[in-house]
N, C-alpha and C positions, 0 to 999 in steps of 0.2 A: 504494500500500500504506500509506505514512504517512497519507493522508486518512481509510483504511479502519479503519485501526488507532485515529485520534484521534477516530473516530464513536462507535468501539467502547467506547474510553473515556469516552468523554462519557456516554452514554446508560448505562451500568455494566452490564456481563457479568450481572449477578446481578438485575436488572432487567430485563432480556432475556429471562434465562432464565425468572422468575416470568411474566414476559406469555406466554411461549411454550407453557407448562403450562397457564396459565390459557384460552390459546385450543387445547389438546390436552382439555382439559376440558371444554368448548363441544361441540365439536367430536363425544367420544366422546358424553357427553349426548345431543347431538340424532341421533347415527344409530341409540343402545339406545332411542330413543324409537319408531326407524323399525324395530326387531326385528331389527337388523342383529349379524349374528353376529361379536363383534369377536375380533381377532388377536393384537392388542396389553395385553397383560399390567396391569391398571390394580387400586388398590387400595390399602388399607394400605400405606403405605412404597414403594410402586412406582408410577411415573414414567414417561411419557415423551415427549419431544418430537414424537412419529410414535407415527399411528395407522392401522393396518392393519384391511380388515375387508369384510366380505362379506356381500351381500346377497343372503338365500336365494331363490331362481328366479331370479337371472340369473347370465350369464356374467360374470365378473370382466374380461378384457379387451374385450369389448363392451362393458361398464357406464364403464370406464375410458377408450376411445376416443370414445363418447359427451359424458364429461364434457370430456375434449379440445376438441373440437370448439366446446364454450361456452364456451372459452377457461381452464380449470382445468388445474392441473399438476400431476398425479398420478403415479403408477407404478405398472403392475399387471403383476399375474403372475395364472397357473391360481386361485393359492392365495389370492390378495386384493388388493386396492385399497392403497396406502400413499399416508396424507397426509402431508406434512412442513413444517407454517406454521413462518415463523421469527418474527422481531422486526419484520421490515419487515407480517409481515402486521397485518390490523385483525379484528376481529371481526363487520363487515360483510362480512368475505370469506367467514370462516365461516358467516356466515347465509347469504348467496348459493350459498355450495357445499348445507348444508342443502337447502336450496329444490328447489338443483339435481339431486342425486340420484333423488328419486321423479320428478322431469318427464324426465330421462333413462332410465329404469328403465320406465316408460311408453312411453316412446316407443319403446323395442326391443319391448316386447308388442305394440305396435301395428304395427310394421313387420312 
């Protein structure tokens, strides 16, 4: 916990949290780019670390066990997909999750 805690302070909470916006910002971008019906509340003065969101013709936990599968750590329910990058994530991972969704979203049509 002391190791966890002296990370934490090192790298500063409030610089954490700017990356962590900034790759929820990525993130929301690239799936309103894919016409993805988002969940998660964005906007003037709102925020958030987690972005929720659904892709109209497919099933949210298919789409979700899918991305599974390509090694991505989601959570989904009936209602949407929930991403949640922290501080440790990169914005390569974002891209790869990008990338990832239509090649998974594909491949249940195809199945």
């Amino acid at each position: 916990l002391d190791s966890a805690i002296a990370v934490l302070e090192q790298a500063g909470v409030a610089k954490i949290g700017e990356h962590v916006l900034a790759l929820t910002d990525r993130l929301d971008e690239g799936l309103r780019r894919m016409k993805a019906d988002m969940r998660t509340p964005r906007g003037e003065g709102i925020s958030s670390g987690i972005v929720t969101f659904h892709i109209p013709g497919y099933d949210n936990v298919a789409l979700g066990k899918a991305l599974q599968r390509e090694g991505v750590i989601t959570t989904w329910r009936p209602t949407g997909i929930r991403v949640a990058p922290h501080g440790y994530n990169t914005f390569e991972e974002i891209d790869r999750f990008l990338d990832l969704v239509p090649r998974c979203a594909k491949a249940l049509t195809a199945s």
